[in-house]
GUKOLMAR-51550 format. One line per 5 residues: number of its first residue (from 1); their letters; for each residue x, y, z of C-alpha. Coordinates in Angstrom, 3 decimals. Layout:
NUM) a) X:Y:Z; ...
//
This chain:
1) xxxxx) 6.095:9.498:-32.171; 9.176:7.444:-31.846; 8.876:3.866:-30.218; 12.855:4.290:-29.169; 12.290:7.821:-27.648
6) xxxxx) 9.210:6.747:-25.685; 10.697:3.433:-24.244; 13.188:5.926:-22.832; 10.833:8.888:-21.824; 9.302:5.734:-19.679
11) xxxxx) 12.922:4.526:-18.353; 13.385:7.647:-17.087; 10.804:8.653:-15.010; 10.165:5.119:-13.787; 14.150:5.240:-12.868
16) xxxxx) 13.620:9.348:-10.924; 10.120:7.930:-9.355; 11.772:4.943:-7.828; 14.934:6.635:-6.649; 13.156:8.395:-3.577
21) xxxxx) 10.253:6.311:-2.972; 10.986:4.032:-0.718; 11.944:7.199:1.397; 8.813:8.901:0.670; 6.342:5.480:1.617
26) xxxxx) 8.378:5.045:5.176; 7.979:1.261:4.587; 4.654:1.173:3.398; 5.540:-0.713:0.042; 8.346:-3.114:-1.216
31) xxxxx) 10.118:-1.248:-3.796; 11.700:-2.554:-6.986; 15.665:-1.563:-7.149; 15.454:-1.555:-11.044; 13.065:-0.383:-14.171
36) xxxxx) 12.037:-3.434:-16.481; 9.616:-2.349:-19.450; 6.581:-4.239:-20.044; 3.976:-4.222:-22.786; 0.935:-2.318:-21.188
41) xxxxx) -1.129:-3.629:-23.940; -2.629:0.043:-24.534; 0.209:0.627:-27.272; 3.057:1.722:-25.086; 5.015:0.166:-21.791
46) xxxxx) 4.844:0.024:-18.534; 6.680:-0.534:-15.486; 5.986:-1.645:-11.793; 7.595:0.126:-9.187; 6.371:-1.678:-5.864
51) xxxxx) 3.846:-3.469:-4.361; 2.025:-2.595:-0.802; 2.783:-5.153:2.038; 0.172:-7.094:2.924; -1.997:-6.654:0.089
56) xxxxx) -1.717:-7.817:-4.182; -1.643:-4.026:-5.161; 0.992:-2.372:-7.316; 2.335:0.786:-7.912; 2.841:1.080:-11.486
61) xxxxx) 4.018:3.888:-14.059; 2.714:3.655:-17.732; 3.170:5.327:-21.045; 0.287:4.741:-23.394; -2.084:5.604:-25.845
66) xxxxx) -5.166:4.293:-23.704; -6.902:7.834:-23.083; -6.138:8.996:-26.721; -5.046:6.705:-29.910; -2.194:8.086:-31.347
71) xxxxx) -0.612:10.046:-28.712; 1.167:8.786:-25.829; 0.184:9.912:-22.049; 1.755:9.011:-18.719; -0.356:7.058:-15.931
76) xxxxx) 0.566:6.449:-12.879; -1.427:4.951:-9.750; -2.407:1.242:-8.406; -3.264:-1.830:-9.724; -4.966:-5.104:-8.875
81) xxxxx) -5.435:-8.086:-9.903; -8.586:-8.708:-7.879; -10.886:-5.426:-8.117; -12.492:-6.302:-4.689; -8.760:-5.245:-3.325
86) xxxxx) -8.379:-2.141:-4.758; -12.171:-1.335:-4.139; -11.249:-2.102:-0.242; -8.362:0.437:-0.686; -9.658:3.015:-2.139
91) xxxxx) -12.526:3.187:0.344; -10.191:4.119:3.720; -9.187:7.414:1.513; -10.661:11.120:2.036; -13.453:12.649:0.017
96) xxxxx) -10.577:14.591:-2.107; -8.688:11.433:-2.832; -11.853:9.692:-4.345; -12.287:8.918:-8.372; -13.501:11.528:-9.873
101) xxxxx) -14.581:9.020:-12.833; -14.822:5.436:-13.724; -14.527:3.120:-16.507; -15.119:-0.456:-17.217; -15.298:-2.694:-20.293
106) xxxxx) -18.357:-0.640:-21.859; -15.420:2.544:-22.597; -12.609:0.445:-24.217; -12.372:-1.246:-27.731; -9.195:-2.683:-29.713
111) xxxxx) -6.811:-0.006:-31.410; -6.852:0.329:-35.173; -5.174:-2.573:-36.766; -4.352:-4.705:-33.300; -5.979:-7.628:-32.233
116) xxxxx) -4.405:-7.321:-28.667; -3.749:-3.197:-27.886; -7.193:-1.121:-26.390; -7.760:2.049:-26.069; -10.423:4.238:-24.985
121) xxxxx) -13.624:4.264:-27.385; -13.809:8.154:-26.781; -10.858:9.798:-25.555; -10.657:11.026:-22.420; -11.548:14.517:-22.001
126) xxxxx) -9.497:17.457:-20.355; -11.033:17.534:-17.097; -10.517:14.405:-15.931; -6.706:14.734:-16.857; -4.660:14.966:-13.033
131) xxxxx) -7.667:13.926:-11.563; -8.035:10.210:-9.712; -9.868:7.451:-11.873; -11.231:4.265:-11.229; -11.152:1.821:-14.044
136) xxxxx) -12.390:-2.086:-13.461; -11.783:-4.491:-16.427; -12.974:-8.439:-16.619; -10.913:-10.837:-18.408; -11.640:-14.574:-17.610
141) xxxxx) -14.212:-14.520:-15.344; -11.859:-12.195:-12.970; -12.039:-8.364:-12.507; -9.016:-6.603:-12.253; -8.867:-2.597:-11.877
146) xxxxx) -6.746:0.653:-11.840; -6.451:3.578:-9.912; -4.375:6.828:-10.775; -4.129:9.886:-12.713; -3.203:10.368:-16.232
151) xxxxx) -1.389:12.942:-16.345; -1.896:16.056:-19.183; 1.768:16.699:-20.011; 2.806:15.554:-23.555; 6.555:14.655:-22.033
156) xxxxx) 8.133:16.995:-24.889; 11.457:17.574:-22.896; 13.281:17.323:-19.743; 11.063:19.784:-17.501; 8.288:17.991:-18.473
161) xxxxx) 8.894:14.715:-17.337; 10.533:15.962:-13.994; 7.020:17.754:-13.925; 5.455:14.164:-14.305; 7.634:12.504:-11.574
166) xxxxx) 6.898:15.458:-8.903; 3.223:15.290:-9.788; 3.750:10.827:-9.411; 5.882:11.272:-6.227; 3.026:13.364:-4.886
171) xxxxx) 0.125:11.570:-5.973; 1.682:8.226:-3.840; 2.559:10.287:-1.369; -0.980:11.528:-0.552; -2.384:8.402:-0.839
176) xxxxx) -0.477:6.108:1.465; -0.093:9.253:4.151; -4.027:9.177:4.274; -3.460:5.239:5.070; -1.307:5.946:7.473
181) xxxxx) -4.039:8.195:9.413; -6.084:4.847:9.244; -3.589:2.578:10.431; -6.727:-0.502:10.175; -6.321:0.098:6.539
186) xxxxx) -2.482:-0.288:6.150; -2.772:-3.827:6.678; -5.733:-4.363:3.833; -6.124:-7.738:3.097; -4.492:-9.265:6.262
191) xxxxx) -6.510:-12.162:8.054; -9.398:-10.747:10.516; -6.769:-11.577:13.864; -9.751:-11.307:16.237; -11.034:-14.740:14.804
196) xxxxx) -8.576:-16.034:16.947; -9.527:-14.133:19.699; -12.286:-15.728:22.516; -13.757:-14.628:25.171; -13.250:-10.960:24.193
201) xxxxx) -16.077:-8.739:22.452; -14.576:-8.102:19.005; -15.077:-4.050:18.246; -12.885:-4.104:21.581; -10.210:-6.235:19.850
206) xxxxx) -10.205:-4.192:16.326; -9.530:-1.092:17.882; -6.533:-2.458:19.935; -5.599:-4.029:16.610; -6.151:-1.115:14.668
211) xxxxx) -3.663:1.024:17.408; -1.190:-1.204:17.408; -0.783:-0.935:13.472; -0.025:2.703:14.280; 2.545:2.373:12.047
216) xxxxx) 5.823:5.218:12.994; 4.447:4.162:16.917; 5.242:0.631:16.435; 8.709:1.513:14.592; 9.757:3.762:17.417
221) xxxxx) 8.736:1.183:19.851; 10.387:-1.332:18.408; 14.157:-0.001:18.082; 13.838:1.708:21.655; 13.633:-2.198:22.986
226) xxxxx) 16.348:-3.255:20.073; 13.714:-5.901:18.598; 13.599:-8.062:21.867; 10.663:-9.649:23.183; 9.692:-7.745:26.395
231) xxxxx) 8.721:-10.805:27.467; 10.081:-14.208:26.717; 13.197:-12.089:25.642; 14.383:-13.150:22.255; 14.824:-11.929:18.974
236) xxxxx) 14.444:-13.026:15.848; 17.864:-12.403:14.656; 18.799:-14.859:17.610; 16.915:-17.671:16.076; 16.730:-16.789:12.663
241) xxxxx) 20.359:-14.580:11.849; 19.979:-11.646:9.626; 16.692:-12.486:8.405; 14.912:-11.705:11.286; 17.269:-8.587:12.133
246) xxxxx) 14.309:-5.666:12.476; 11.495:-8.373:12.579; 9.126:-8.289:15.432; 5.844:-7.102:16.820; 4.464:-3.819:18.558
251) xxxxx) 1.788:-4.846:21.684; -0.224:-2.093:23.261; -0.442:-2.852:27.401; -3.098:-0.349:27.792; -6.163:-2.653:29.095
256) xxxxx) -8.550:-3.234:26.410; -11.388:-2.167:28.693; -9.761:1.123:28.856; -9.388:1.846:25.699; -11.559:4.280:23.309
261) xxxxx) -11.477:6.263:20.025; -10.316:9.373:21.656; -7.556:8.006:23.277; -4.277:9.159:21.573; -1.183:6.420:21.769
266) xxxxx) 2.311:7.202:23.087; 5.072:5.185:22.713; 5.119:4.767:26.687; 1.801:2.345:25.608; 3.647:0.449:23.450
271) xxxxx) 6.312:-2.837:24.271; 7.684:-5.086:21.876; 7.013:-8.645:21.362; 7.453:-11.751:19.274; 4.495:-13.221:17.346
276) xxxxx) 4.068:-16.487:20.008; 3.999:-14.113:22.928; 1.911:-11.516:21.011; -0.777:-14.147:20.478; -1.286:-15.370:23.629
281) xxxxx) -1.237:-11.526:25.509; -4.423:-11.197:23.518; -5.649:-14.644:24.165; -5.664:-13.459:28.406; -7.833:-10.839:30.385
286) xxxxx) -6.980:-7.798:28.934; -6.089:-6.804:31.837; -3.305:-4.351:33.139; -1.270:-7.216:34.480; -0.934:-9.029:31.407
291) xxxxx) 2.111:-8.569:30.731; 3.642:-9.868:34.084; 1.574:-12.351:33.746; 2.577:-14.095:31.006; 6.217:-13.761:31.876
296) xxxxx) 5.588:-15.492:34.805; 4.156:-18.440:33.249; 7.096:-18.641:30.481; 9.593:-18.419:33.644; 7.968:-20.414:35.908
301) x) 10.135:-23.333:37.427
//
């Protein structure tokens, strides 16, 4: 086992996972535009490829000797730095996307002659191989935690690892698409809006919320209006320049006493807004006329 060849094995599938990824999470995730090795601390590397929006958790690729001391394996999954995050996450995901297993401080001690590399105190046996895991670790009074698959191949050539990246690729694939059929859990972690939201019973609110989050909807929506406020009519761009060139928000202008969980959203249901106007639509009737409204009071003489 060759320190060199294994810093590279990592380089490249790190470099062949993030090449379509951004593609494949449809804006789910910032993605890094280049591979920088860092010590894993399991005696190997790894590397962080992204991080969701909205939320602290990464998408990281490692090559370590965590499940088994002296032979390296690939992981690849999430990772927090505050458990309760990842916990969260994994929790909007399908029966068949669950951990099959868990681990926590009780199944890790130091490596043979390190004082800083762990591994597992019994390695980790075939069936849990390409399977999701949940591991939670404590370190200062914090509790930090994983959640991936390590994956069975031992990387001996070429096929191998372009094995690795498909099965990578796929795992993060069918993970964030499952988010995306939640659209409430896309935004994990982002402050409970209806707190700012009187006068109108909350489940009511979340749902509107939680529709509006509706992720390709909203995207649709908003280049059909060309990012412009539907009703104050700016842009961001206008105020901001390129910074604010796609930037703005998705409002749904079905009333909110109207809507229900069997309703399916169009884009017809959708306008675009800015953040100011966005805030005070919800902060009126909920009415049909809303909209109108509004513009009426921003125009008004």
């Amino acid at each position: 086992m060759s320190d060199v060849e294994d810093k590279e094995k990592l380089t490249i599938v790190a470099q062949d996972i993030l090449r379509p990824l951004p593609v494949k999470l449809r804006g789910l995730a910032n993605v890094r535009t280049e591979v920088k090795l860092k010590e894993s601390y399991t005696k190997g590397w790894r590397v962080e490829l992204g991080a969701l929006k909205h939320r602290n958790v990464r998408l990281e690729v490692w090559f370590c000797q965590y499940p088994k001391e002296g032979q390296r394996f690939f992981w690849y999954g999430f990772y927090a730095a505050q458990a309760e995050n990842l916990r969260a996450f994994i929790d909007c995901l399908p029966e068949t996307l669950r951990p099959v297993k868990q681990f926590s401080d009780l199944d890790l001690r130091l490596a043979n002659g390190s004082r800083q590399d762990y591994v597992m105190k019994r390695s980790l046996q075939k069936e849990y191989f390409n399977h999701p895991i949940y591991e939670e670790y404590r370190e200062s009074g914090q509790r930090y935690s994983y959640f991936g698959h390590f994956d069975s191949s031992l990387s001996e050539n070429s096929n191998a690892l372009a094995a690795i990246v498909g099965r990578a690729l796929s795992f993060f694939e069918e993970v964030l698409a499952s988010l995306r059929t939640t659209p409430a859990a896309v935004d994990l972690g982002a402050p409970d809006e209806s707190d700012v939201y009187t006068g109108i019973e909350r489940r009511v609110v979340k749902l509107h919320l939680s529709r509006e989050r509706s992720r390709d909807l909203a995207e649709r929506c908003k280049r059909r209006d060309n990012y412009r406020c539907r009703v104050c009519e700016m842009t961001f761009r206008e105020v901001y320049g390129d910074i604010g060139r796609t930037f703005a928000e998705a409002h749904h202008v079905i009333p909110l006493s109207r809507l229900s969980s069997t309703v399916e959203s169009s884009i017809e249901d959708l306008i675009t807004v800015c953040s100011n106007c966005h805030q005070m639509l919800h902060r009126l009737d909920g009415e049909a006329g809303d909209v109108p409204k509004l513009r009426r009071m921003i125009h008004r003489p």
